[in-house]
C-alpha positions in Angstrom: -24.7 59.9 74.5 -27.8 60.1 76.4 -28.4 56.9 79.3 -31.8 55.6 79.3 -32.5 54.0 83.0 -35.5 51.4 82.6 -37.4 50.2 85.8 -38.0 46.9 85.6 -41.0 45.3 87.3 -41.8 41.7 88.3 -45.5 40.8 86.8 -46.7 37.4 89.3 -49.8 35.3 88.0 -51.8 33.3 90.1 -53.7 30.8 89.1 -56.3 29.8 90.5 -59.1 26.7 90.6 -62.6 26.9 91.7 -63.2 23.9 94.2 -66.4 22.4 95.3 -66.4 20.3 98.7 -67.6 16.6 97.7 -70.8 16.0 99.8 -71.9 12.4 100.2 -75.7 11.7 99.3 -78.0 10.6 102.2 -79.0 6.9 102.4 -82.1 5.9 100.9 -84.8 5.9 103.4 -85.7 2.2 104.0 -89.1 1.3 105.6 -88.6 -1.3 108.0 -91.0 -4.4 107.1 -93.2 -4.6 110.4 -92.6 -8.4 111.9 -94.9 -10.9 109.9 -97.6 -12.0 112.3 -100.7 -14.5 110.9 -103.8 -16.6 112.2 -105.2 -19.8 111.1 -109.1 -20.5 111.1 -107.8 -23.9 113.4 -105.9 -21.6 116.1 -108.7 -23.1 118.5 -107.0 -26.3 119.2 -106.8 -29.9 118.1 -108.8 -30.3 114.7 -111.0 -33.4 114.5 -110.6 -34.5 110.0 -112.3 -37.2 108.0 -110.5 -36.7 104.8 -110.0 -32.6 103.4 -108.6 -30.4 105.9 -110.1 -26.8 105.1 -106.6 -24.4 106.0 -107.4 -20.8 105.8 -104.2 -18.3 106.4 -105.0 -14.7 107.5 -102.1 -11.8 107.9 -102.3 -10.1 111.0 -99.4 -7.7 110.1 -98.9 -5.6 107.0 -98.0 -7.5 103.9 -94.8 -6.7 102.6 -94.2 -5.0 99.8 -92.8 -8.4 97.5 -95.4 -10.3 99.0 -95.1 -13.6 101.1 -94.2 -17.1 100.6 -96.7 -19.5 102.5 -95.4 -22.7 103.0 -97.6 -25.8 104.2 -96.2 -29.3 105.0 -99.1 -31.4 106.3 -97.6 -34.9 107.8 -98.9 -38.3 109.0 -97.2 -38.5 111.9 -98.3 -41.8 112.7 -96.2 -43.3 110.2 -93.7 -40.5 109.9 -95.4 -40.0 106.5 -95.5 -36.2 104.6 -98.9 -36.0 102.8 -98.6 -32.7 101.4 -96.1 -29.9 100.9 -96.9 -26.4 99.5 -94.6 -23.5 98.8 -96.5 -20.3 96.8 -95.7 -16.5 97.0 -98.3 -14.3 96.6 -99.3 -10.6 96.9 -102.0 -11.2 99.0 -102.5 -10.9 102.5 -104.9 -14.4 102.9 -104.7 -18.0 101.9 -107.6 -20.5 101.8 -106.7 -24.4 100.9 -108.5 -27.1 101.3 -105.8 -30.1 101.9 -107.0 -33.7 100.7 -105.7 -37.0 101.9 -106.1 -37.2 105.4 -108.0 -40.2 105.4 -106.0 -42.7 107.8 -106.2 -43.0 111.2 -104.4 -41.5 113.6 -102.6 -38.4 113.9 -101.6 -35.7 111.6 -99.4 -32.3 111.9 -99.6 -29.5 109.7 -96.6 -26.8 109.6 -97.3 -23.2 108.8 -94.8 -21.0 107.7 -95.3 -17.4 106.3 -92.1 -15.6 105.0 -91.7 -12.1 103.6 -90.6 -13.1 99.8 -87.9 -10.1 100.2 -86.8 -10.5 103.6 -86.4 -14.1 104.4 -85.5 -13.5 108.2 -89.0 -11.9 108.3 -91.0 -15.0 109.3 -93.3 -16.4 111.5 -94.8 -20.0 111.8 -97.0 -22.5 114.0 -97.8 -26.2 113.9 -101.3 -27.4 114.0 -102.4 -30.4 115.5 -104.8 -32.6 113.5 -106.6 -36.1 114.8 -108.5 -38.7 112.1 -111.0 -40.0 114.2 -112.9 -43.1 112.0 -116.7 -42.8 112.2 -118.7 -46.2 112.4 -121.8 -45.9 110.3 -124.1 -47.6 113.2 -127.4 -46.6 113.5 -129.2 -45.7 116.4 -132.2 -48.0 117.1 -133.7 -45.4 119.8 -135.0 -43.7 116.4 -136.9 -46.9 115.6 -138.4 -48.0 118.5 -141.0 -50.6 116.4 -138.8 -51.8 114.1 -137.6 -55.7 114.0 -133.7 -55.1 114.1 -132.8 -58.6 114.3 -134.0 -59.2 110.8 -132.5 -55.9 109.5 -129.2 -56.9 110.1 -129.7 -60.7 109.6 -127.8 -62.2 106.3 -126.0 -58.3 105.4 -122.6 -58.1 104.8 -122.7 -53.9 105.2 -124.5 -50.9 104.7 -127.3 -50.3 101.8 -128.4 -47.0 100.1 -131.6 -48.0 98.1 -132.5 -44.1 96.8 -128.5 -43.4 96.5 -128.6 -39.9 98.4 -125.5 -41.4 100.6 -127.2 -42.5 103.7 -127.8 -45.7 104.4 -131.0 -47.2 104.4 -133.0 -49.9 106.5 -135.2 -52.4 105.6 -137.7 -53.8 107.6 -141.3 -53.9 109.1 -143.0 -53.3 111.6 -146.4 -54.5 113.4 -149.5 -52.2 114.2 -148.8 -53.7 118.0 -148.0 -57.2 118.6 -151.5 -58.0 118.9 -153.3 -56.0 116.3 -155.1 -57.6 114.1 -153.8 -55.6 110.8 -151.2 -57.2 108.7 -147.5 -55.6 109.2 -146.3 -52.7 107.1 -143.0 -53.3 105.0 -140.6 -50.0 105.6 -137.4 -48.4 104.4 -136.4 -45.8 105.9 -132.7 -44.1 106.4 -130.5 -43.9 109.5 -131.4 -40.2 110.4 -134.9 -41.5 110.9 -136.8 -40.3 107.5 -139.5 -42.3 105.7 -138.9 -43.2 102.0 -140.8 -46.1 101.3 -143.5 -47.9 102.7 -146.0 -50.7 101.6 -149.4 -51.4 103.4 -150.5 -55.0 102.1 -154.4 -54.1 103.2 -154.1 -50.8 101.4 -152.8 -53.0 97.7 -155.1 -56.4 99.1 -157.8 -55.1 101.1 -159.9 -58.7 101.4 -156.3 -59.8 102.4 -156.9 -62.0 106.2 -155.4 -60.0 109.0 -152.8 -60.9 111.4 -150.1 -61.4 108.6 -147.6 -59.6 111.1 -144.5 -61.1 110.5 -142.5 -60.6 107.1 -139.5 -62.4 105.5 -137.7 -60.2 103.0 -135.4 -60.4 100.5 -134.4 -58.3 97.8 -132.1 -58.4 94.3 -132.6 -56.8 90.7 -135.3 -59.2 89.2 -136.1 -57.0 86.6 -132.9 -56.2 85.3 -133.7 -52.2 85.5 -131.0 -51.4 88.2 -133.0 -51.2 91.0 -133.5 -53.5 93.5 -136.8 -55.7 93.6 -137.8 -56.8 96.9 -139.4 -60.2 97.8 -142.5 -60.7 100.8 -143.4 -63.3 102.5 -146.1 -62.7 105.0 -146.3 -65.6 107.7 -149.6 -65.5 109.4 -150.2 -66.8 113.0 -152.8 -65.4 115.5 -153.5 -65.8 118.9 -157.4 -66.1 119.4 -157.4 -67.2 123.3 -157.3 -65.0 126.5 -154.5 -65.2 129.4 -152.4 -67.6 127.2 -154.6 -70.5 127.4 -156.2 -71.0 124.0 -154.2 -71.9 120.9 -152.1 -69.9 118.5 -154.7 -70.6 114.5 -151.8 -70.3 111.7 -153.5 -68.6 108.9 -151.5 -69.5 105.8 -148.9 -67.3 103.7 -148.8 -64.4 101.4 -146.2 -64.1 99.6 -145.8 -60.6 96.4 -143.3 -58.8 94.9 -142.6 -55.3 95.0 -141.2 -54.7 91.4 -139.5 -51.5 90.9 -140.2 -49.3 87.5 -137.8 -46.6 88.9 -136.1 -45.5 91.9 -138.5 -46.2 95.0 -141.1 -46.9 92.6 -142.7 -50.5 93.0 -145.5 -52.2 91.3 -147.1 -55.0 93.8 -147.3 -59.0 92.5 -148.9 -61.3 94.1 -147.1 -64.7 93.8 -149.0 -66.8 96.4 -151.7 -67.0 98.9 -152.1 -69.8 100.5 -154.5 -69.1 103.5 -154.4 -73.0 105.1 -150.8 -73.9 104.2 -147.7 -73.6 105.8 -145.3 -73.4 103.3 -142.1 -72.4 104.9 -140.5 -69.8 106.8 -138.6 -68.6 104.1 -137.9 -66.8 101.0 -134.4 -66.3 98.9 -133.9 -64.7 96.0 -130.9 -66.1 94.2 -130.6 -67.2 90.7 -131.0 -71.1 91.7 -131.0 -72.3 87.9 -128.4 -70.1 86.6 -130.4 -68.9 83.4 -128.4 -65.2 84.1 -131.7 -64.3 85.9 -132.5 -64.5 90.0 -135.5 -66.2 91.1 -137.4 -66.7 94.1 -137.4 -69.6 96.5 -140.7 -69.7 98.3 -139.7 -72.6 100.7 -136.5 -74.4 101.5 -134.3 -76.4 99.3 -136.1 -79.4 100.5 -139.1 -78.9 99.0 -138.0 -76.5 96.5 -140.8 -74.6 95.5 -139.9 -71.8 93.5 -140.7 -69.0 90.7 -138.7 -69.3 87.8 -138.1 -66.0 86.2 -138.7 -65.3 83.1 -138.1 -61.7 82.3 -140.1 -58.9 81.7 -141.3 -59.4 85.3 -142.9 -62.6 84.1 -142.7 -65.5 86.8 -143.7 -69.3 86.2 -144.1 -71.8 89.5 -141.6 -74.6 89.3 -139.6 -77.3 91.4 -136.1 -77.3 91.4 -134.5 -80.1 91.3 -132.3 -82.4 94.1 -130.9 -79.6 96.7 -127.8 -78.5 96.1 -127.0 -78.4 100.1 -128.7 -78.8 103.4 -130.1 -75.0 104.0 -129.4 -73.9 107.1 -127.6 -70.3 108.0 -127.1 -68.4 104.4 -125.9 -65.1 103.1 -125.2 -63.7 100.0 -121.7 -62.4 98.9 -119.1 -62.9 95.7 -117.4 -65.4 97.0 -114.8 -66.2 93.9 -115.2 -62.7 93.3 -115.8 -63.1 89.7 -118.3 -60.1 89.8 -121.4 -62.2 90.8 -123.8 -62.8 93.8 -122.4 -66.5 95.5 -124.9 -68.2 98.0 -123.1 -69.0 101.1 -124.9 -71.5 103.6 -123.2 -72.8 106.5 -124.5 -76.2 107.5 -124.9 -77.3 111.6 -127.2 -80.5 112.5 -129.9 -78.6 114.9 -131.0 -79.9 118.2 -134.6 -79.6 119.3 -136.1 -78.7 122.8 -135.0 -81.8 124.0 -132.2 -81.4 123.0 -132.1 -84.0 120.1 -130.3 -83.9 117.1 -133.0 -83.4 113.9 -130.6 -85.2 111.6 -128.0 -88.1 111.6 -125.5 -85.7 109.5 -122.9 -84.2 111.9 -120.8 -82.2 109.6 -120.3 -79.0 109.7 -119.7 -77.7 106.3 -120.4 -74.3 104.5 -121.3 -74.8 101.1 -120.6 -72.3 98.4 -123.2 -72.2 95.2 -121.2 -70.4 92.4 -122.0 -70.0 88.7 -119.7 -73.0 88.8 -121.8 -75.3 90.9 -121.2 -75.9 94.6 -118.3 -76.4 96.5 -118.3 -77.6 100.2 -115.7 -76.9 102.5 -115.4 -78.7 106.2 -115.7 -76.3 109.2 -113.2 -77.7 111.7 -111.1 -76.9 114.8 -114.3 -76.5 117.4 -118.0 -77.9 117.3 -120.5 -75.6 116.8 -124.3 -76.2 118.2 -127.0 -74.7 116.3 -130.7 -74.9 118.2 -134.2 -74.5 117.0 -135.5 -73.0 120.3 -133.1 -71.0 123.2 -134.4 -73.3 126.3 -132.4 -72.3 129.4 -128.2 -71.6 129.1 -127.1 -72.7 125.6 -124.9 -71.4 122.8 -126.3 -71.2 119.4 -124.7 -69.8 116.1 -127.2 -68.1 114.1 -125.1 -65.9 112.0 -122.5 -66.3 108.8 -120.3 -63.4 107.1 -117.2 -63.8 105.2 -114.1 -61.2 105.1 -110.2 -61.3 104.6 -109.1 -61.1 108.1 -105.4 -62.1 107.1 -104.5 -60.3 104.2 -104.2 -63.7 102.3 -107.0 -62.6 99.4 -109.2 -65.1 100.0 -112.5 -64.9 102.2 -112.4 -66.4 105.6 -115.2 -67.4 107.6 -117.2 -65.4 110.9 -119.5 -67.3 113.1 -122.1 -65.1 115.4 -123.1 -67.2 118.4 -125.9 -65.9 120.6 -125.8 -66.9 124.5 -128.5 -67.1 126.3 -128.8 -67.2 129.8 -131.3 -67.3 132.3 -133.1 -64.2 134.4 -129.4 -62.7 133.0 -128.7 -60.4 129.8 -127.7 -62.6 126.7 -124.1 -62.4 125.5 -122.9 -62.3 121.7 -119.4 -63.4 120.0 -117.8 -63.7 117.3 -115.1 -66.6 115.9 -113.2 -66.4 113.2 -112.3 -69.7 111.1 -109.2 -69.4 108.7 -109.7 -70.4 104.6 -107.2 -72.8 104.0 -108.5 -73.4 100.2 -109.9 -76.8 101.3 -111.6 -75.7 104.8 -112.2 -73.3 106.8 -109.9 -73.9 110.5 -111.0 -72.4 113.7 -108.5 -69.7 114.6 -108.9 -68.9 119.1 -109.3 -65.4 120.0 -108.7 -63.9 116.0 -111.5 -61.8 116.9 -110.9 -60.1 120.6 -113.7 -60.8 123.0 -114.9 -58.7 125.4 -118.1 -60.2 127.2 -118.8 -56.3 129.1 -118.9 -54.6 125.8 -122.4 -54.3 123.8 -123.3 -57.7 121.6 -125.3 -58.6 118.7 -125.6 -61.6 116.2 -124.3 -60.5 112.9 -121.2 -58.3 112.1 -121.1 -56.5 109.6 -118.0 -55.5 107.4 -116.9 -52.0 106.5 -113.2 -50.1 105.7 -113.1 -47.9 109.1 -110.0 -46.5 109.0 -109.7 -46.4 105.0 -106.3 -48.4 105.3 -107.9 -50.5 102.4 -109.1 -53.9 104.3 -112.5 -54.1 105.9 -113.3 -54.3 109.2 -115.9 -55.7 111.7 -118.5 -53.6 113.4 -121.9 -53.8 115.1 -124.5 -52.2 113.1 -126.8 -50.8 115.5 -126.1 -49.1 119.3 -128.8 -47.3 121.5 -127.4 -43.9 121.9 -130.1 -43.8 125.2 -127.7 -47.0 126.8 -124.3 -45.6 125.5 -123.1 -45.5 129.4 -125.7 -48.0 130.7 -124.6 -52.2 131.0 -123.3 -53.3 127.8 -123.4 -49.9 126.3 -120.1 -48.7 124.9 -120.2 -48.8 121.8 -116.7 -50.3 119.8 -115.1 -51.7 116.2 -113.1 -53.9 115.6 -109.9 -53.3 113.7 -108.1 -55.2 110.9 -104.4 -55.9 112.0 -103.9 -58.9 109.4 -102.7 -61.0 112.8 -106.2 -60.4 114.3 -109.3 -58.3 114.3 -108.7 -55.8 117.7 -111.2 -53.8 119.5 -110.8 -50.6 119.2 -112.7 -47.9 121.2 -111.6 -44.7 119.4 -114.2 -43.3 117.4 -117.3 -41.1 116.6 -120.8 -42.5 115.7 -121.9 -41.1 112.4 -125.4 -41.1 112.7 
């Protein structure tokens, strides 16, 4: 048998894996937001507001991709009060606002705040400093150097815009020169010193007897067109002597109408001319038979002349009946506040040059002349003097308003006194007399007194501070005697415990 010899042989395998090294993708790149920087167009300092603060935001950096959230708090920090808050985000690199409601006085800070709406941390903000400084609507007089200020402000309660383009209006006269022989020339004109109405009584009358310089005015809505109607009355005395030592001739009065048929637009009436009489120095318009319609009152109550009006700017003479008061010191004001004009006349027994009563009445009593019919309400706690002529050092009230100095809702009474002295500058004050609902009580230093600071007869009412009661001011200052004796110019504020001077302000006009 044949042996077979087989070789044998080991066949190995190897298997083998193709492997890839993990690699581990590079961060995204990320672009660093640049560090939020922004201006304001009040980075200058302290802003001075009256009511709408005008905020405008600018970016100074680059704006971030997401955009920005502005953020604005505006707060009264006077009363710890927030007035406004704001949070917006927007894709734009500016902001403009203009914030309302800053109308109180006092002070007022705004917070800024600009944040990157995708990175929080990214943000920047300021605080700006705001002051409400209240602006007394006074006119100054050095604009007017010929008008008669005493009877501008005489028997007003506050300011007066007759052609409604909000700036308050005077009305007055003025003379040619204080001896010129040409009648005076009624005016209104507005505190910044323009001419918007004026009436020449030669140019309407030209037979009209000269020397008619001095003019009584009074104005209402005769005709019942919305506009006011005024009322002149022309009192005519003339000096016809040299060096003082001839006589004064009284000439009579002229009294007309300026009826309006549109705004500033007045048609002349003559209503009287009576060149040998002397009627009265007077006129009031008032609706004295309460017909719905106001008439005029050529002389006093005593004598009661009047013009009943009839409409359609029809007028018939008449005499009204027993007086419903003793005239003395009026205004005109709503009273009961029932929506209609009250006559307010406050009653003091006069004393003549020598110092004698004119009258055996001593009361002192301010009468009230409603719809209703008249009321009369003792003045008490201090006599007052009234006098017919200012003969050497004497006190003499010549002036009536009415305000709610206590926060009681009724109207309580303010005396203005004039004192005169001799070879020595006058001084002016005011006194404040409580409503009790059955008189009015003298209330001692209600109204701060300050004998240095600048005086006048009447006070006039106005909301300074827009806290929502009025307050007292003087109408008129000389901006030429601002630092000069009796100068500074001041308000007075109403605290409800007392009416405060209060120098902090800024003259509007």
């Amino acid at each position: 048998m044949k042996k077979v010899l087989f070789s044998s042989a080991i066949l190995f395998l190897w298997a083998c894996t193709k492997t890839e090294q993990t690699t581990t993708p590079p961060p995204p790149v990320v672009i660093q937001e640049e560090s939020i920087k922004f201006s304001t167009n009040l980075d200058t300092g302290t802003f001075y507001i009256a009511d709408t603060l005008p905020l405008e935001i600018k970016m100074n950096s680059t704006l971030p991709t997401d955009g920005v959230v502005y953020s604005i708090t505006s707060t009264w920090t006077d009363s710890s009060k927030q007035i406004f808050k704001l949070d917006t985000t927007l894709k734009e690199s500016s902001l403009s606002l203009k914030i309302p409601g800053h109308k109180r006085m006092g002070n007022y800070s705004i917070l800024v705040n600009v944040s990157s709406k995708k990175t929080s941390t990214n943000n920047s903000s300021k605080t700006i400093g705001a002051i409400n400084i209240p602006t007394i609507p006074a006119v100054n007089v050095d604009l007017f150097p010929d008008l008669n200020w005493n009877d501008h402000v005489a028997g007003k309660n506050t300011l007066y815009d007759f052609n409604q383009d909000g700036v308050p209006d005077i009305i007055t006269y003025k003379r040619v020169s204080e001896k010129s022989t040409l009648p005076a020339i009624f005016e209104i004109k507005d505190y910044l010193g323009k001419n918007i109405y004026s009436f020449n009584l030669k140019n309407f009358k030209p037979s009209i007897r000269d020397s008619l310089h001095h003019i009584i005015i009074d104005y209402r809505d005769l005709n019942n067109d919305g506009y006011f109607d005024f009322g002149l009355s022309y009192m005519g005395e003339w000096w016809t002597g040299q060096n003082g030592l001839s006589p004064v001739n009284y000439i009579g009065n002229y009294i007309c109408l300026l009826l309006s048929n549109g705004k500033l637009q007045y048609q002349p009436l003559e209503i009287l001319d009576e060149p040998n009489k002397a009627l009265s120095f007077n006129l009031t318009i008032f609706d004295w038979d309460f017909d719905g319609k106001d008439d005029v009152l050529l002389s006093d109550l005593n004598r009661g002349d009047y013009l009943k009006n009839l409409g359609d700017n029809k007028f018939l003479r008449d005499q009204l009946t027993k007086p419903p008061f003793k005239q003395s010191i009026g205004n005109k004001l709503d009273f009961d506040k029932d929506g209609k004009i009250d006559m307010i006349n406050l009653y003091i027994n006069q004393l003549d040059e020598n110092n004698r009563y004119t009258s055996s009445d001593m009361s002192q009593t301010l009468s009230v002349l409603s719809k209703n019919g008249v009321t009369n309400y003792p003045v008490v706690g201090k006599k007052l003097n009234k006098y017919i002529y200012f003969i050497g050092e004497v006190e003499s009230v010549e002036r009536v308003n009415l305000v709610d100095g206590d926060g009681d809702g009724d109207l309580d009474l303010i005396i203005g006194s004039a004192l005169s002295k001799v070879n020595a500058p006058w001084e002016y004050k005011q006194e404040y007399f409580e409503n009790t609902g059955s008189q009015f009580e003298y209330r001692q230093n209600f109204i701060e007194y300050d004998k240095t600071l600048i005086g006048e007869l009447q006070v006039w009412t106005f909301d300074i501070d827009n806290d929502g009661d009025l307050d007292l001011f003087y109408p008129t200052y000389k901006k030429s005697n601002l630092n000069g004796p009796k100068g500074a110019v001041f308000w007075w504020e109403n605290t409800k415990k007392g009416f405060k001077i209060n120098k902090n302000f800024r003259l509007k006009y």
